[in-house]
N, CA, C and O of each residue as an XYZ file, in Angstrom:
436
protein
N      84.792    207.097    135.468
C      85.877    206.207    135.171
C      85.387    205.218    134.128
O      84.217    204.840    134.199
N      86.434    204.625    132.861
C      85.771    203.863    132.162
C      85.498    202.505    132.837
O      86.052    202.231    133.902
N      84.451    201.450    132.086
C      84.182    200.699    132.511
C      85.816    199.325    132.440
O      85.774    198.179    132.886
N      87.069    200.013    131.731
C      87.825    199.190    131.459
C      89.156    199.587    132.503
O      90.052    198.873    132.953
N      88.922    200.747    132.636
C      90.142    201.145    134.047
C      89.641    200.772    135.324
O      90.502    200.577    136.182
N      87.967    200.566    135.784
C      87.467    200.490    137.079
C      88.235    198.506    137.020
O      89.100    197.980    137.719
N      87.520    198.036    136.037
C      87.792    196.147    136.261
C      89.154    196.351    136.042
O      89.569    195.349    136.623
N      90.285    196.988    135.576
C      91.471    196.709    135.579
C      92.311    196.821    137.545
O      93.265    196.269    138.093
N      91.350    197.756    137.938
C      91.994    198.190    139.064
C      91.266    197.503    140.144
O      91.760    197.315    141.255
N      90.204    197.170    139.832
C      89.068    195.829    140.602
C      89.769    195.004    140.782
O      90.232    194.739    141.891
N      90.048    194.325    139.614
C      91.034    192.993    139.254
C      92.371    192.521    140.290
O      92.600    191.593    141.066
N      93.134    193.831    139.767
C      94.221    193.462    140.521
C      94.444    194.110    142.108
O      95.479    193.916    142.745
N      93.435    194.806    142.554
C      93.806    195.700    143.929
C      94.294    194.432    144.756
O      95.452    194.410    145.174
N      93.233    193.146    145.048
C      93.578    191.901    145.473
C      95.004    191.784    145.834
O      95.492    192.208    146.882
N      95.771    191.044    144.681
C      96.617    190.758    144.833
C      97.991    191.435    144.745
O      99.067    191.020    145.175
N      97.728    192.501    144.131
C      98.669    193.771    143.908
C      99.112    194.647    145.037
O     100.244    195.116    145.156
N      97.936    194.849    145.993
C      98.317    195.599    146.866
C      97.678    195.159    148.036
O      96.775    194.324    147.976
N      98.225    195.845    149.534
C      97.359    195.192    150.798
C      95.995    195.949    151.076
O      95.817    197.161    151.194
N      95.184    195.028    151.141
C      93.878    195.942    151.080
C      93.585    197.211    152.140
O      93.990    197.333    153.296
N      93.019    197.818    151.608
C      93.196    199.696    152.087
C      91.573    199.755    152.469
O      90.784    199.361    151.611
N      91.024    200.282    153.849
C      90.039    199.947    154.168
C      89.245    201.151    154.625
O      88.060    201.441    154.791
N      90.456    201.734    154.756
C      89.683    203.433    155.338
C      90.171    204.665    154.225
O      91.152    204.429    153.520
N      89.523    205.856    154.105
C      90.286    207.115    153.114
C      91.388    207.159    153.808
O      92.394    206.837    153.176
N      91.542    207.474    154.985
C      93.014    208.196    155.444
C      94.170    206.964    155.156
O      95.305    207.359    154.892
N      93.953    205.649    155.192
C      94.808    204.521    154.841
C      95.426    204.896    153.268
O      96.594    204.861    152.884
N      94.548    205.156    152.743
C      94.553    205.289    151.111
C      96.022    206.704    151.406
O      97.226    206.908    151.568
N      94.750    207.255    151.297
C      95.675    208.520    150.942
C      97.194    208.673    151.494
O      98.005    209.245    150.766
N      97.673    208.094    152.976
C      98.458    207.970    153.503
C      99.871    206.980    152.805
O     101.092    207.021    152.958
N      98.739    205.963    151.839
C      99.482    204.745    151.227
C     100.061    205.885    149.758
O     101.235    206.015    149.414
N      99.237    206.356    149.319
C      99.252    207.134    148.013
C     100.164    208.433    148.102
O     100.749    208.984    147.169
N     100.150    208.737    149.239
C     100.895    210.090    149.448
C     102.702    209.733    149.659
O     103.455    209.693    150.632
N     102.822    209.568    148.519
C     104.640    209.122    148.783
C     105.420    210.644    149.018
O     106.613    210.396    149.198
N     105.223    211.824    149.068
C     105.739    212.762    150.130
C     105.496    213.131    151.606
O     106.180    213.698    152.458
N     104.205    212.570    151.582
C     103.846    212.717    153.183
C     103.227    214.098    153.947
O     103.067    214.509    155.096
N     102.943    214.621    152.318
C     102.522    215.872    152.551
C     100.981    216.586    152.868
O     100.640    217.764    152.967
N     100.158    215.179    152.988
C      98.738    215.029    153.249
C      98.270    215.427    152.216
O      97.358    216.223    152.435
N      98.514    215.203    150.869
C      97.849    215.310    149.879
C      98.432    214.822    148.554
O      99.564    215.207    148.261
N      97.492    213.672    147.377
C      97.763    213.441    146.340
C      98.199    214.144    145.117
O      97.404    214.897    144.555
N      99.791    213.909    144.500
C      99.371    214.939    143.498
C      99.017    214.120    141.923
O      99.112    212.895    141.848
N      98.735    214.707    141.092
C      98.779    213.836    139.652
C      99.824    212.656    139.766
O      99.512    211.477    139.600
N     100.643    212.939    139.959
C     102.395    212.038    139.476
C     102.091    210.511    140.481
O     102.128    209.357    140.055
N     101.727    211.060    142.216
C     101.820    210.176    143.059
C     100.431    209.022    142.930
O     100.267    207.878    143.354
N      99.526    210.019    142.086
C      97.893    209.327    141.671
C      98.254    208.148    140.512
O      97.742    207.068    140.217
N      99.378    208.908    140.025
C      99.183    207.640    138.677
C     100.672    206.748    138.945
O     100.940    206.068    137.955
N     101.260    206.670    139.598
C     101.983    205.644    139.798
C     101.159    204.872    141.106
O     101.061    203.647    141.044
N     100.569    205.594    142.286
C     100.113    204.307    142.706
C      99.013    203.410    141.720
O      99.274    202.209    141.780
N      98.037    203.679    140.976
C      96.921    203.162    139.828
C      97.747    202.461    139.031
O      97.097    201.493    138.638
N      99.175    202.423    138.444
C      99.429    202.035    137.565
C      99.820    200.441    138.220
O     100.081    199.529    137.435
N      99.827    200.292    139.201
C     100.064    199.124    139.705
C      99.064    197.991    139.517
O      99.196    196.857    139.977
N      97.782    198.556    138.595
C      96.713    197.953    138.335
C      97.261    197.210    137.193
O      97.558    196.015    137.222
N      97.425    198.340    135.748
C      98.144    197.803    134.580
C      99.058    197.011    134.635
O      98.932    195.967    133.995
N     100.259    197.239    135.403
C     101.471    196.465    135.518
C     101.040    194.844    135.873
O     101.581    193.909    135.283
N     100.156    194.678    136.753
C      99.857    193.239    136.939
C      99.161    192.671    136.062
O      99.182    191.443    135.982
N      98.122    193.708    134.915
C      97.498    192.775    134.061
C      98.583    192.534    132.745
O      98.354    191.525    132.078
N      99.724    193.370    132.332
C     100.084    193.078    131.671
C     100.967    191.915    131.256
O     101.912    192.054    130.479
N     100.726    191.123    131.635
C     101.386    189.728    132.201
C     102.671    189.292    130.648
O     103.395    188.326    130.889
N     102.795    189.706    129.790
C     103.730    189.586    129.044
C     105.042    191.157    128.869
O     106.209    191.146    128.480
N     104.256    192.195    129.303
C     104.932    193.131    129.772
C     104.624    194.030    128.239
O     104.486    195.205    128.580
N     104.543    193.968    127.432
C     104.481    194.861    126.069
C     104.002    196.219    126.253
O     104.014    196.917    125.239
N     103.619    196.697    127.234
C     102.770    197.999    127.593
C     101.888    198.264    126.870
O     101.744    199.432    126.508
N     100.898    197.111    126.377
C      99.633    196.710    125.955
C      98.635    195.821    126.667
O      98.817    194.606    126.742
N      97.332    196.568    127.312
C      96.576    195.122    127.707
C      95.816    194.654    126.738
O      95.032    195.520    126.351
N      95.715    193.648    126.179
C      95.233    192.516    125.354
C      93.566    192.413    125.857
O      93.057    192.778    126.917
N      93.075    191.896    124.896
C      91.304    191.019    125.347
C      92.139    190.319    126.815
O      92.043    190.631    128.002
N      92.955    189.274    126.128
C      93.246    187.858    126.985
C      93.501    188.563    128.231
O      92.997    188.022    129.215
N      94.369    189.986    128.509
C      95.108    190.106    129.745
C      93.708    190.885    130.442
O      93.685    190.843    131.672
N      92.712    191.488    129.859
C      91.678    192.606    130.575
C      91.045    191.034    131.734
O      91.324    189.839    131.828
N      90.040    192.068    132.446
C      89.163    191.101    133.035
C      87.992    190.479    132.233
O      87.454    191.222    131.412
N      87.660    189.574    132.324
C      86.419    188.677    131.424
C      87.206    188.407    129.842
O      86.618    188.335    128.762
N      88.676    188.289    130.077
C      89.303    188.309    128.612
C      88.671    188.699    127.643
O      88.442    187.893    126.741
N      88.167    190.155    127.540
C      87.287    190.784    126.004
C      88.036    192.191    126.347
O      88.649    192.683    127.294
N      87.698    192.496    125.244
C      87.935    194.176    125.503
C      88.654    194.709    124.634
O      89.397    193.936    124.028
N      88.697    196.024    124.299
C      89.235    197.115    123.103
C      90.852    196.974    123.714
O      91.086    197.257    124.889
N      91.894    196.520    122.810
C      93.633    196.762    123.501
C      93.754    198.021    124.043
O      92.975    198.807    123.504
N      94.582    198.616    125.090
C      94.585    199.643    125.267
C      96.230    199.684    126.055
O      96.678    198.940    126.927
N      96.895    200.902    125.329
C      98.433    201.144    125.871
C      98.437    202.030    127.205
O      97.553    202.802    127.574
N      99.717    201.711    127.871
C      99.695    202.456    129.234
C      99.670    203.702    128.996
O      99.350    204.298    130.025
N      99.923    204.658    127.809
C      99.728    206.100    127.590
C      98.197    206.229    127.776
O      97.685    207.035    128.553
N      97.383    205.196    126.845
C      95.843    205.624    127.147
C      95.042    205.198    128.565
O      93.971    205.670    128.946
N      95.738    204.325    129.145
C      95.260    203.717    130.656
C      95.951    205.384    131.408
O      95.301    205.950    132.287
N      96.912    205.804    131.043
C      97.205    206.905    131.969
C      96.666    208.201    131.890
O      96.420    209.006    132.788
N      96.523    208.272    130.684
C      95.378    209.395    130.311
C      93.592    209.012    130.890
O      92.892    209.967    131.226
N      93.182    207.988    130.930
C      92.145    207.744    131.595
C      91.999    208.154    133.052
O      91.263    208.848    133.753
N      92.977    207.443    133.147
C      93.705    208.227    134.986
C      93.715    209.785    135.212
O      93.318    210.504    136.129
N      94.224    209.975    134.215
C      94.387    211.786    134.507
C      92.918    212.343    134.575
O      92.537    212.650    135.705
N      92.071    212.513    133.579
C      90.686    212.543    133.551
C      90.584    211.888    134.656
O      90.263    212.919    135.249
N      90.571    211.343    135.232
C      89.791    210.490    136.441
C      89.841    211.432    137.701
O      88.987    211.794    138.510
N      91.465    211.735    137.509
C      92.099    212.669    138.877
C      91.761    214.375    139.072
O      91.756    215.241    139.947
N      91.491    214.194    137.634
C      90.975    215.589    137.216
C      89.443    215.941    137.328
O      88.970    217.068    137.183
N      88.849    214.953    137.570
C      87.118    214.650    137.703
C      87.062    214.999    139.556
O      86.345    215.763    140.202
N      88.044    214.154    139.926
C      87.860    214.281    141.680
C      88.563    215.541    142.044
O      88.264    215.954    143.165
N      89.571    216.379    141.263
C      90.093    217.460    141.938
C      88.348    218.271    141.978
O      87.662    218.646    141.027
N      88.164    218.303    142.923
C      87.202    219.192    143.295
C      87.337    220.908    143.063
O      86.568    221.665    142.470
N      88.374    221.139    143.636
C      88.709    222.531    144.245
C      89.998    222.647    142.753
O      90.454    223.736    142.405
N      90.167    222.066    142.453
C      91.306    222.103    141.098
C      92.390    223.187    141.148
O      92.643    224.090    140.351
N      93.219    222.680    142.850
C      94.142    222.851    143.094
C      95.260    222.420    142.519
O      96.338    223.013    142.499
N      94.929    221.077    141.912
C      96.539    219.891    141.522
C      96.425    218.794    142.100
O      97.087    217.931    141.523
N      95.827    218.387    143.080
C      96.267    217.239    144.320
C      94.645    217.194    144.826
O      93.726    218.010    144.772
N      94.779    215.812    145.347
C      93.716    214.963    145.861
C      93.645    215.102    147.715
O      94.434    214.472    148.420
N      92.806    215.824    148.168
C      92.901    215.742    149.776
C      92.169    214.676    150.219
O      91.549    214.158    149.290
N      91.950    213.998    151.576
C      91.261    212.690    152.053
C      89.606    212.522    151.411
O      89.066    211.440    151.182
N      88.827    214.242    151.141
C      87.627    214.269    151.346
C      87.148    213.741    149.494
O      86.168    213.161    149.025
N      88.558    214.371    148.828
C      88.212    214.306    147.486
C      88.709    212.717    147.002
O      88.164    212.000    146.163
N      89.402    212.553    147.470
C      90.305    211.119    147.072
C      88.772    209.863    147.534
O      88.687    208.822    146.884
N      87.837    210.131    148.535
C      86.885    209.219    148.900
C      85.825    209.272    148.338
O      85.072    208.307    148.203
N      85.477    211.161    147.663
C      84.194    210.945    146.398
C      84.545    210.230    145.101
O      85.676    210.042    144.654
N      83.341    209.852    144.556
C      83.518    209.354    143.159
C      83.777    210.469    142.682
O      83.469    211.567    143.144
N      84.610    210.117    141.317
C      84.753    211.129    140.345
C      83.510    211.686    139.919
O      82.501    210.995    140.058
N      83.410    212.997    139.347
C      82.361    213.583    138.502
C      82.150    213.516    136.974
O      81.190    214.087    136.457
């Protein structure tokens, strides 16, 4: 994961969302079909809840000012979501499509 999607999603998990303490919490929170497993679509709308809070003027640009430690290369929600995909695509283990409890709790590769 880059070092600018991990502090974006560091940043805001806090206050963005209720803190998630176990895998099966996660995945359960992430799984908006209920089908015991993540797919791409359900991976990047829950993550995007990271961007959405830093973008504090809304432009679908994060800024130096809006990143964490206000520095950083601008980056648009197409390239924050493409980071994501690579990300989801690093943990599909078995590269079925979808994230199960065991893969959703390793780091990416």
């Amino acid at each position: 994961m880059s070092v600018l999607v991990a502090s974006v999603v560091a940043a805001a998990v806090p206050t963005l969302r209720a803190q998630v303490t176990e895998t099966g919490e996660y995945l359960a929170r992430m799984d908006g079909d209920g089908d015991g497993r993540v797919s791409l679509a359900e991976y990047l709308d829950w993550m995007s809840y990271a961007f959405d809070g830093m973008d504090r003027n809304g432009d679908g640009v994060l800024t130096a000012d809006e990143q964490p430690g206000g520095k950083g290369k601008p980056i648009n929600r197409a390239e924050y979501r493409a980071r994501l995909t690579d990300r989801f695509n690093r943990q599909d283990l078995n590269r079925d499509g979808f994230l199960d409890a065991r893969e959703l709790a390793a780091p990416p590769r």
